[in-house]
Backbone as numpy.savetxt, mean C-alpha at the origin, in Angstrom:
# Nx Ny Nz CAx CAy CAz Cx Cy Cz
-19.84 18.28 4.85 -18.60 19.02 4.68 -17.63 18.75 5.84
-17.96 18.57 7.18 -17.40 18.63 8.26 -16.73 17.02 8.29
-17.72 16.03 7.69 -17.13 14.75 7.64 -16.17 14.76 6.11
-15.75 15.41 5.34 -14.75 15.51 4.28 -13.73 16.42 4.91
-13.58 17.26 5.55 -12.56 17.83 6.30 -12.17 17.10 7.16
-12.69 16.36 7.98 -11.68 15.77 8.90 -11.28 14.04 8.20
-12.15 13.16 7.53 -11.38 12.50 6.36 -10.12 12.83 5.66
-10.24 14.41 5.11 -8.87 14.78 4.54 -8.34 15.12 5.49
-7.87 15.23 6.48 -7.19 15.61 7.43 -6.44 14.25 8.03
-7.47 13.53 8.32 -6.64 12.31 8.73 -5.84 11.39 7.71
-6.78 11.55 6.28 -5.21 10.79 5.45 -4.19 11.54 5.29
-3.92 12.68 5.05 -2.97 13.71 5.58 -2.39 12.93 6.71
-2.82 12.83 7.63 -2.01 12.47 9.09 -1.47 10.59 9.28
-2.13 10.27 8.21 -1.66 8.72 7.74 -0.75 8.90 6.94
-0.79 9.45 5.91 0.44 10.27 4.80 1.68 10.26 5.59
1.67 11.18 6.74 2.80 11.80 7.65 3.04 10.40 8.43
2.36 9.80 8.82 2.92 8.29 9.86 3.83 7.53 8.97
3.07 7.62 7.63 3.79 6.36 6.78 4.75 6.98 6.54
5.06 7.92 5.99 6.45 8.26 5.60 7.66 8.65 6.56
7.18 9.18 7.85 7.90 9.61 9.18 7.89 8.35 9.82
7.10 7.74 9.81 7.13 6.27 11.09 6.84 6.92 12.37
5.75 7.99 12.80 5.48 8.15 13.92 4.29 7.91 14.23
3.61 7.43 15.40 2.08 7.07 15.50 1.36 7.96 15.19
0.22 7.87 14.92 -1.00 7.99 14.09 -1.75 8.98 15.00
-1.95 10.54 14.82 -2.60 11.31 15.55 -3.77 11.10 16.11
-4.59 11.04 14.67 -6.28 10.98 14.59 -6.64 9.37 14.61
-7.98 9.59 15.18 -8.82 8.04 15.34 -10.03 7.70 14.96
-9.83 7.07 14.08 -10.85 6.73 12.80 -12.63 6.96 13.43
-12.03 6.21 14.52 -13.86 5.45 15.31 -14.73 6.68 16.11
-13.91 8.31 15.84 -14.88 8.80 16.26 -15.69 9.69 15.13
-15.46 9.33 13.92 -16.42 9.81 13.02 -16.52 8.75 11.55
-17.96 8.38 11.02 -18.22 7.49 10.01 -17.22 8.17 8.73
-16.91 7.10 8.08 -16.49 7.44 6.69 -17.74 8.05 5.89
-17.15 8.99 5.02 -18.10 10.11 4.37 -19.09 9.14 3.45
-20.23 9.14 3.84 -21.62 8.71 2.75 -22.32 9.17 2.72
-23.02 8.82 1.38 -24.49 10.13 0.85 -23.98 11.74 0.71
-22.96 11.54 0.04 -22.26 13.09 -0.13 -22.93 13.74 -0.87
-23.68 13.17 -1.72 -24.22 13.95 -2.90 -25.39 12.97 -2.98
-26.70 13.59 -3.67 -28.30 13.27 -3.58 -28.21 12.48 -5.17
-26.89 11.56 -5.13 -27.13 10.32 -6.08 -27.75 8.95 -5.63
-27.60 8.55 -4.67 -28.43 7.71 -4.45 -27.26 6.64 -3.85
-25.99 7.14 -3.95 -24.93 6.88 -3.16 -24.80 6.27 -1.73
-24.82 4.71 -1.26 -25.17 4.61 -0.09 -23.38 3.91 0.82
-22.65 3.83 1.70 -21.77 3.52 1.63 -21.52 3.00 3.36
-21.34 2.11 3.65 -21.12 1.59 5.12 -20.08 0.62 5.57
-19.36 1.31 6.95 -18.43 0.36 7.11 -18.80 -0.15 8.37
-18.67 -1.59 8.16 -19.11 -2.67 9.43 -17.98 -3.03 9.92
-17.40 -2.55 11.47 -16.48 -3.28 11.97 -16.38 -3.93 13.00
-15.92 -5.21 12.48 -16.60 -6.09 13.95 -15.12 -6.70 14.47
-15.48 -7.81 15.55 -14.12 -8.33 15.88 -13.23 -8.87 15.11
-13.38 -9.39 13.98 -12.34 -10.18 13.61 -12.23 -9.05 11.68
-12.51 -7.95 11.29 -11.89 -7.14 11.09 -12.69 -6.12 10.49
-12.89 -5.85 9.00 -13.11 -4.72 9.12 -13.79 -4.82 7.40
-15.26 -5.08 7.23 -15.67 -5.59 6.03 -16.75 -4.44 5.46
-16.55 -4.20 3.91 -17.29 -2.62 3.45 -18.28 -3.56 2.52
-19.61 -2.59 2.66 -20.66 -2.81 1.70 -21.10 -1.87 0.83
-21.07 -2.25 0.08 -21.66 -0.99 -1.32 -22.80 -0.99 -1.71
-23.62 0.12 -1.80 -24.71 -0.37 -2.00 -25.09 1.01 -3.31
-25.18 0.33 -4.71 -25.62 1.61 -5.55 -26.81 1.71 -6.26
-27.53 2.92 -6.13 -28.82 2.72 -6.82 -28.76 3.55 -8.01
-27.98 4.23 -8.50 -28.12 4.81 -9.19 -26.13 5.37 -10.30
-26.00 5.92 -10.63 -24.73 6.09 -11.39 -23.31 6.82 -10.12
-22.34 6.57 -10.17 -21.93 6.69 -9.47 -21.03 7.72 -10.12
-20.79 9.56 -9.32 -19.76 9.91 -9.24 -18.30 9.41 -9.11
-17.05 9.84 -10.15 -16.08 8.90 -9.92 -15.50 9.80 -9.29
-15.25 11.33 -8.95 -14.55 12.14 -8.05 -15.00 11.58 -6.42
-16.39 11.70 -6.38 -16.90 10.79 -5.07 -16.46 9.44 -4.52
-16.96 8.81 -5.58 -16.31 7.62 -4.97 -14.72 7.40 -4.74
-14.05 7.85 -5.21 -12.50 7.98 -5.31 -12.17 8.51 -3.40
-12.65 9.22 -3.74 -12.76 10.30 -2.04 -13.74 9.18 -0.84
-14.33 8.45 -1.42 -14.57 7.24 0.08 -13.74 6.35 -0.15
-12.99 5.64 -1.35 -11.95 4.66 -1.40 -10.62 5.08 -0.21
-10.64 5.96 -0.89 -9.10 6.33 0.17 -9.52 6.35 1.95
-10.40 6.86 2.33 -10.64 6.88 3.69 -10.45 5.44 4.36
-11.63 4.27 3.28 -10.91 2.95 3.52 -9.92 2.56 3.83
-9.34 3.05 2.82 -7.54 2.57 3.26 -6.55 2.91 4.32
-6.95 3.96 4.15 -6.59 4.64 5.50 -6.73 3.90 6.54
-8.12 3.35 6.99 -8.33 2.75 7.85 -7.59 1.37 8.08
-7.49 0.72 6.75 -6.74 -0.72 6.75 -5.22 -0.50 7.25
-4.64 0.82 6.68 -3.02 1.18 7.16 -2.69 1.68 8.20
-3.94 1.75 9.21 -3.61 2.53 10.86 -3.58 1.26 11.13
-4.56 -0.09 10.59 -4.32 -1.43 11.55 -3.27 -2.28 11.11
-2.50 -1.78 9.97 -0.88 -2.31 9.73 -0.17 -1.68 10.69
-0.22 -0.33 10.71 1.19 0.82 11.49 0.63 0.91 13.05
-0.44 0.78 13.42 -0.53 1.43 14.52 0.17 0.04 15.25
-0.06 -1.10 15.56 0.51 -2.47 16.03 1.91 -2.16 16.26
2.68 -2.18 15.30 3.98 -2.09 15.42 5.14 -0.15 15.96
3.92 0.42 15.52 4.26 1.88 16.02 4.63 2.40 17.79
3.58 1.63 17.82 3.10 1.69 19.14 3.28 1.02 20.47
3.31 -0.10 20.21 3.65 -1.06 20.99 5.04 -1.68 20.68
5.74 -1.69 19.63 6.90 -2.03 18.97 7.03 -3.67 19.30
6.31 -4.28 18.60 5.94 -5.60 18.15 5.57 -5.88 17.24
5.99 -6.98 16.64 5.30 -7.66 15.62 4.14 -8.56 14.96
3.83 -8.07 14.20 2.29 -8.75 13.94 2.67 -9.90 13.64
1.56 -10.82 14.44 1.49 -12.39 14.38 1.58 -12.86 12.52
1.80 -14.06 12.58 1.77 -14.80 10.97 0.10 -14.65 10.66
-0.36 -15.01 11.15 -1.64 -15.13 11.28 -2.24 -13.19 10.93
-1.93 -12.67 11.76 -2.48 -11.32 11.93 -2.05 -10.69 10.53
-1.15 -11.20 10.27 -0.48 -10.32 8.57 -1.19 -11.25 7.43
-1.28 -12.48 7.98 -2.34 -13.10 6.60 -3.91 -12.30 6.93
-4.39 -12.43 8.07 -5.63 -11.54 7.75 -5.42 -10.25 7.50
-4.55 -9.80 7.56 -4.70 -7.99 7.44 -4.64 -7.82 5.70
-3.56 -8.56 4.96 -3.08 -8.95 3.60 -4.52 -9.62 2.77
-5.06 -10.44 3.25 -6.43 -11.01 1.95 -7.68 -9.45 2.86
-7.87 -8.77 3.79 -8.54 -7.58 3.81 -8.15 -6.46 2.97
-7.22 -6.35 2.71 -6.08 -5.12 1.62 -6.68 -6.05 0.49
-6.65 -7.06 0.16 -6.77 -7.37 -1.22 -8.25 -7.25 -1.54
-9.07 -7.61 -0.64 -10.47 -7.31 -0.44 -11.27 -6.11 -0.73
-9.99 -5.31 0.07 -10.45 -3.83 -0.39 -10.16 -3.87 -1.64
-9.33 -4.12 -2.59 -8.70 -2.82 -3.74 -9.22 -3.67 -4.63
-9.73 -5.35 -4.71 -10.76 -5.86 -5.50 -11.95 -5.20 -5.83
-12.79 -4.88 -4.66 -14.03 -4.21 -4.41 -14.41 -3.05 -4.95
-12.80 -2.11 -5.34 -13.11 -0.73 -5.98 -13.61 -0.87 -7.23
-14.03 0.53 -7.38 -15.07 0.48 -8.87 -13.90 0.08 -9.89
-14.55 -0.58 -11.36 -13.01 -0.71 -12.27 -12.67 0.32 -12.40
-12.97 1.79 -12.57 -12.60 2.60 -13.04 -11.12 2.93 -12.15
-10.97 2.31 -10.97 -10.13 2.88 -10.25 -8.96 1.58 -10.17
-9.07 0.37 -11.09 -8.15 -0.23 -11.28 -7.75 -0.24 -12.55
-6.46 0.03 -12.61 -5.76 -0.35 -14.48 -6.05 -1.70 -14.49
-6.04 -1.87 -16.02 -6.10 -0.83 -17.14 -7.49 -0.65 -17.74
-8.16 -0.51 -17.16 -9.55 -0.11 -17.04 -9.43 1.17 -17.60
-10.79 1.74 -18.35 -10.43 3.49 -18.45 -11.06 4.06 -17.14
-10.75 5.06 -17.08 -11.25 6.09 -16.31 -11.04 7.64 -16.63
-11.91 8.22 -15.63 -11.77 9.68 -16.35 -10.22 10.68 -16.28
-9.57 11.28 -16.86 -8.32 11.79 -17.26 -7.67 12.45 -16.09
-8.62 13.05 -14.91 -8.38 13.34 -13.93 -8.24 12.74 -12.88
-8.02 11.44 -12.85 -8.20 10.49 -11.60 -6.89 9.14 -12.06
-6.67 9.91 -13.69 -5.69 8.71 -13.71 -3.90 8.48 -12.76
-3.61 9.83 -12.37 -2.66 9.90 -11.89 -3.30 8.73 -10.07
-4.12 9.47 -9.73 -4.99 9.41 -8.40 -4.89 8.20 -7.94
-5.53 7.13 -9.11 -5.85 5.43 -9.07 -4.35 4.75 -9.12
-3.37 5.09 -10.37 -2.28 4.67 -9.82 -1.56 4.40 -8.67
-1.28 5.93 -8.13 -0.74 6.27 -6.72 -1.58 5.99 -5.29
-3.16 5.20 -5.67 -3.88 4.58 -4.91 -3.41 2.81 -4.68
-2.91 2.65 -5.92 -2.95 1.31 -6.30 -1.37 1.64 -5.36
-0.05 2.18 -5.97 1.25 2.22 -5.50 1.14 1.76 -3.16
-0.03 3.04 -3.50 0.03 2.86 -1.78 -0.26 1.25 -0.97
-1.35 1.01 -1.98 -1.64 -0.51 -1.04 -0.80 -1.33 -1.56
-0.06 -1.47 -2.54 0.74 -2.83 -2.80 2.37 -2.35 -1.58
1.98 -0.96 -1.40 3.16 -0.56 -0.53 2.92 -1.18 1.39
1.64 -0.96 0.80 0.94 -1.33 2.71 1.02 -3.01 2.70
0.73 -3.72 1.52 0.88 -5.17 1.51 2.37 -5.48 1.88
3.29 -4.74 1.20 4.74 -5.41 1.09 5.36 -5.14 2.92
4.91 -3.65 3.63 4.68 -3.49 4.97 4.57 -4.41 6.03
3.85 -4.82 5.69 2.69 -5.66 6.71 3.61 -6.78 6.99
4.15 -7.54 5.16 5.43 -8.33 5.59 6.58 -8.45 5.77
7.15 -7.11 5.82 8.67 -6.84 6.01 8.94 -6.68 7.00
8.64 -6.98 8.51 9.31 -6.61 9.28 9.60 -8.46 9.74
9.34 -9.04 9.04 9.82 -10.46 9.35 11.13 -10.33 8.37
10.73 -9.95 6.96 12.01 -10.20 6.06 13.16 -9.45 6.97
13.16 -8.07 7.47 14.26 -7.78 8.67 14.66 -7.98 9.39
13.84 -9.22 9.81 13.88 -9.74 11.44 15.07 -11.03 11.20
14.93 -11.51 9.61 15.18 -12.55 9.28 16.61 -12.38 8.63
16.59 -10.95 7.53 18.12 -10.32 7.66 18.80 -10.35 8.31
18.38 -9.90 9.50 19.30 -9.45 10.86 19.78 -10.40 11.11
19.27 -11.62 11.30 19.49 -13.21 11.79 20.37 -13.77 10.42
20.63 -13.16 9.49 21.56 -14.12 8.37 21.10 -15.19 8.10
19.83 -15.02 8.10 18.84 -16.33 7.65 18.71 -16.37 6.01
19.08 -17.24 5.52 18.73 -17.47 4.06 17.10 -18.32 4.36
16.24 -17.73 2.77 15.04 -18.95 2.66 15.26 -19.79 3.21
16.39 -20.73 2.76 16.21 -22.44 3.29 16.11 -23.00 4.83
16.53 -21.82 5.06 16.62 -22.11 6.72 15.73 -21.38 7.48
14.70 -21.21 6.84 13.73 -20.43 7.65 12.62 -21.47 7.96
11.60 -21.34 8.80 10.39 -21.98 8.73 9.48 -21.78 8.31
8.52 -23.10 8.04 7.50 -22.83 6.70 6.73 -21.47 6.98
6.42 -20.91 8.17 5.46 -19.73 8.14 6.29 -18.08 7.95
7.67 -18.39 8.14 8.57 -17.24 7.72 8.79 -17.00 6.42
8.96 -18.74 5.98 9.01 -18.66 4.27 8.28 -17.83 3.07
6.60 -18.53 4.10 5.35 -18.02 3.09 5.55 -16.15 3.33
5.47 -15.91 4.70 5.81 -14.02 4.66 6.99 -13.79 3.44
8.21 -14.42 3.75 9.20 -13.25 2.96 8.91 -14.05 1.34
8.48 -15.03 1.02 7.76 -15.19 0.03 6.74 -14.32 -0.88
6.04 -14.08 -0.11 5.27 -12.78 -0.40 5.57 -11.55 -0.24
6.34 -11.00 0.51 7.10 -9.99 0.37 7.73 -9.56 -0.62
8.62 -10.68 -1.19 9.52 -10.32 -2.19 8.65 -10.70 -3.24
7.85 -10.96 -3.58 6.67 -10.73 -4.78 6.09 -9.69 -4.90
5.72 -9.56 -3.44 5.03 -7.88 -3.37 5.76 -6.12 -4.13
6.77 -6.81 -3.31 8.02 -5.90 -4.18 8.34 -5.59 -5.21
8.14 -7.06 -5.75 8.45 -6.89 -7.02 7.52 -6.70 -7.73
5.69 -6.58 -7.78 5.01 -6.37 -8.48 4.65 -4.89 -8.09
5.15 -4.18 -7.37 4.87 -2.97 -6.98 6.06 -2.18 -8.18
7.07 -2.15 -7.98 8.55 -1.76 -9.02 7.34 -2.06 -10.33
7.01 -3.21 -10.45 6.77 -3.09 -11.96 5.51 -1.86 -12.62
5.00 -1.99 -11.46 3.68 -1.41 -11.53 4.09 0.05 -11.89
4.88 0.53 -10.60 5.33 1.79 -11.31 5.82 2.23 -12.54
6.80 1.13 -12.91 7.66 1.57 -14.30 6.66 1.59 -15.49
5.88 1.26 -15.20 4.59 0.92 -16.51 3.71 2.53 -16.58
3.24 2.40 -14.82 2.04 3.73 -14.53 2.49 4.88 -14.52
3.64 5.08 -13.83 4.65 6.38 -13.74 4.04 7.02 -14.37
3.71 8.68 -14.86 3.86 9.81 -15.96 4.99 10.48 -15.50
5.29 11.44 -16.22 6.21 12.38 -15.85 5.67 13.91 -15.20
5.54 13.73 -14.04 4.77 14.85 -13.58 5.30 14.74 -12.15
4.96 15.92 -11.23 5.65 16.33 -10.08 4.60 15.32 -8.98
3.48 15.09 -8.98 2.81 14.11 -8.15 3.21 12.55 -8.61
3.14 12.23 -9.41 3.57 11.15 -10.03 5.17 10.57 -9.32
6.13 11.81 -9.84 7.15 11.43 -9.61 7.72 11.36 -8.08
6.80 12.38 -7.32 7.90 12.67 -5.85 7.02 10.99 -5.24
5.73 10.52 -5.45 4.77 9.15 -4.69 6.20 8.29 -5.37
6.43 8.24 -6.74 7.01 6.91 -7.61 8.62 6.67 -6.70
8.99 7.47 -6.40 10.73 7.54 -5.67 10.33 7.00 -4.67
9.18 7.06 -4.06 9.19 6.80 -2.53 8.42 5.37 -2.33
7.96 5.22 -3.24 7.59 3.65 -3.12 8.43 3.13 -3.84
9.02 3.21 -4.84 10.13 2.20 -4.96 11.08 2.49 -4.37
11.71 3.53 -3.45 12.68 3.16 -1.90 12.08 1.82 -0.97
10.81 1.95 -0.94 10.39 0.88 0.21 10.23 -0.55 -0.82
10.28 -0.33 -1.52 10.41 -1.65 -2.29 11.77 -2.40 -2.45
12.19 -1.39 -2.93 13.50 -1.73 -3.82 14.61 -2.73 -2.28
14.19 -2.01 -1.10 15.18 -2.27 0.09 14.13 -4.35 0.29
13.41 -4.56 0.02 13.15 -6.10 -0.12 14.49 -6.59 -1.21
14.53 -6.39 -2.44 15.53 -7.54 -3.01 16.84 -6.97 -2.71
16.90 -5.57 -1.84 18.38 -5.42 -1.04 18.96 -7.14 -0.33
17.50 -7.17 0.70 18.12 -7.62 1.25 17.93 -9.03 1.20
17.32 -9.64 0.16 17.49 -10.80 -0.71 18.93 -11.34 -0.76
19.26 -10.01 -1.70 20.84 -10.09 -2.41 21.53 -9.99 -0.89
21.19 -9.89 0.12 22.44 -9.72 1.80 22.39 -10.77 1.76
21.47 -12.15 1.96 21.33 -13.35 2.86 21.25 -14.63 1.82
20.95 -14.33 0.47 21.03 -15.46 -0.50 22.18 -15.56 -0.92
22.39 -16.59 -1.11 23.58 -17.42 -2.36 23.40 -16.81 -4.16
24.92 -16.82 -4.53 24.40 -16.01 -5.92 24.19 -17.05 -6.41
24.04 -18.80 -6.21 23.46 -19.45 -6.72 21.81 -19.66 -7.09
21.67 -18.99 -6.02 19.60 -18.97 -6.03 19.01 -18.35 -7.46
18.30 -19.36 -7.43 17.59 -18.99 -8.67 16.85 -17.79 -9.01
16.94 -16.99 -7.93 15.79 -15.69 -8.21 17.20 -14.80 -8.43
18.61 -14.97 -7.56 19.39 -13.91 -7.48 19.56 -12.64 -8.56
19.46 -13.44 -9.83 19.83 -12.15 -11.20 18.58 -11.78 -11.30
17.13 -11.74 -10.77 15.81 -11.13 -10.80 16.88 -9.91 -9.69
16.91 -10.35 -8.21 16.98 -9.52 -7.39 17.51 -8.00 -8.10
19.27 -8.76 -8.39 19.81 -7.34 -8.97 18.98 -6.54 -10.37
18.67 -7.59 -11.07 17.58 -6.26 -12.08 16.82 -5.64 -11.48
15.42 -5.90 -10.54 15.08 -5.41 -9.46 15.43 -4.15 -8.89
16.80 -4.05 -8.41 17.56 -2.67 -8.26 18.29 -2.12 -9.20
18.72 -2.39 -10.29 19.26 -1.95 -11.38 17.70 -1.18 -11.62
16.78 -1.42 -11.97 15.76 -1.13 -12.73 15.17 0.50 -11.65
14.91 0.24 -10.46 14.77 0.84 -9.53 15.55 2.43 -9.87
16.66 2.21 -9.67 18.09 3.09 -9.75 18.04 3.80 -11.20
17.53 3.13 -12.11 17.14 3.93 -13.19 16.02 4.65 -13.56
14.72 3.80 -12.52 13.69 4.78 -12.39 14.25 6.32 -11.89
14.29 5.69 -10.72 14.65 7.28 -10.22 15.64 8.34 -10.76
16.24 7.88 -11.49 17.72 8.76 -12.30 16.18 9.35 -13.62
15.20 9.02 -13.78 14.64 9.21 -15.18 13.26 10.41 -14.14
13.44 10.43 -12.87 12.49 10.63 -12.54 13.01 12.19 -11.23
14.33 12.34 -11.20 15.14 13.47 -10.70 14.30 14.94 -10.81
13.65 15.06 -12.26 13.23 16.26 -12.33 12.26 16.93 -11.77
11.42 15.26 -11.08 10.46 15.95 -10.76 10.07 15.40 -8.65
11.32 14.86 -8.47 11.61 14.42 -7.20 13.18 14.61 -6.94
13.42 15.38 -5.67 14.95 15.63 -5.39 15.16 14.51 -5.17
14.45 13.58 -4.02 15.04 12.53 -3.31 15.73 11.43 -4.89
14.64 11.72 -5.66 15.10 11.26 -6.86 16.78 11.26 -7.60
């Protein structure tokens, strides 16, 4: 019990970093992520060594999906203090290198989850809002990880062409990231007050990638009329989604 209270407590306090941008209260490494919660046979371990941060599953028997749902997220948690805390803190930027490993570990993780917790898989009726807005968060922590180059690169009035090959591949992926996150929502969305206040706020952090596409490209570029649907589409989410988010 004592290790599920302070788990929920600290994604709570990851919740508040990501959305405030202030460093990160709590620290992961002085208590294990919650395993063997329940006398299923549930075994769950995280190995972290120098070069990052790799989970093993180990099941002997049927797996609770309220349980397992409740060790997925602690994971993540952990992967999004080693996106935010770098740049929070020290106010620097993560190496090319450091954002490609942090990016195939995020993908590592949200591969690894049970299907039930990836669409369009079924799962149980109570977890469907849950897995969405699980899924919204990490394609939000992926698009993160590479945007502070796409800003770096704004700022500079750098178009693609004039960038270098390792800036390219970031805002390359960035603006994919973006854009498969927007879609994701407009599909998963429900109309409900959890649904809607997570859906406004990840497509704000999205939607500001093909902003600033449309600042530094030519309206000749071939992606340009993606960009503006992109925010056209965005702008109508949220107008459809007001009732149940002010920021909306």
């Amino acid at each position: 019990m004592n290790r599920r209270a302070w788990w929920s407590i600290h994604v709570l306090d990851s919740w508040g970093a990501t959305t405030l941008g202030r460093p990160f209260a709590s620290d992961e490494n002085r208590v294990e992520v919650p395993g063997n919660m329940v006398d299923d046979g549930v075994s769950l371990k995280i190995l972290r060594t120098s070069h990052g941060l790799t989970t093993t599953l180990a099941r002997t028997s049927s797996i609770n999906p309220a349980d397992d749902n409740f060790t997925s997220d602690p994971q993540y948690r952990i992967l999004q203090n080693r996106v935010g805390c770098p740049t929070s803190t020290a106010n620097v930027f993560l190496t090319f290198k450091e954002i490609s490993i942090l990016d195939q570990t995020l993908v590592s993780w949200y591969e690894a989850l049970p299907p039930f917790m990836k669409s369009p898989n079924s799962c149980p009726p109570e977890l469907h809002d849950v897995r969405n807005i699980l899924k919204w968060r990490y394609l939000n922590m992926r698009m993160i990880s590479h945007r502070a180059v796409v800003l770096d690169t704004t700022g500079r009035q750098l178009p693609f062409n004039n960038l270098g090959s390792e800036e390219q591949d970031v805002v390359r992926q960035c603006r994919n990231i973006a854009a498969e996150s927007i879609f994701a929502i407009q599909v998963e969305w429900r109309p409900n007050k959890m649904c809607g206040w997570n859906a406004v706020w990840f497509l704000f952090q999205a939607c500001l990638v093909p902003l600033m596409a449309l600042a530094v490209e030519s309206e000749q570029h071939e992606e340009y009329m993606k960009w503006q649907e992109q925010v056209v589409l965005v702008i109508e989410l949220c107008d459809m989604m007001n009732r149940w988010s002010l920021v909306g």
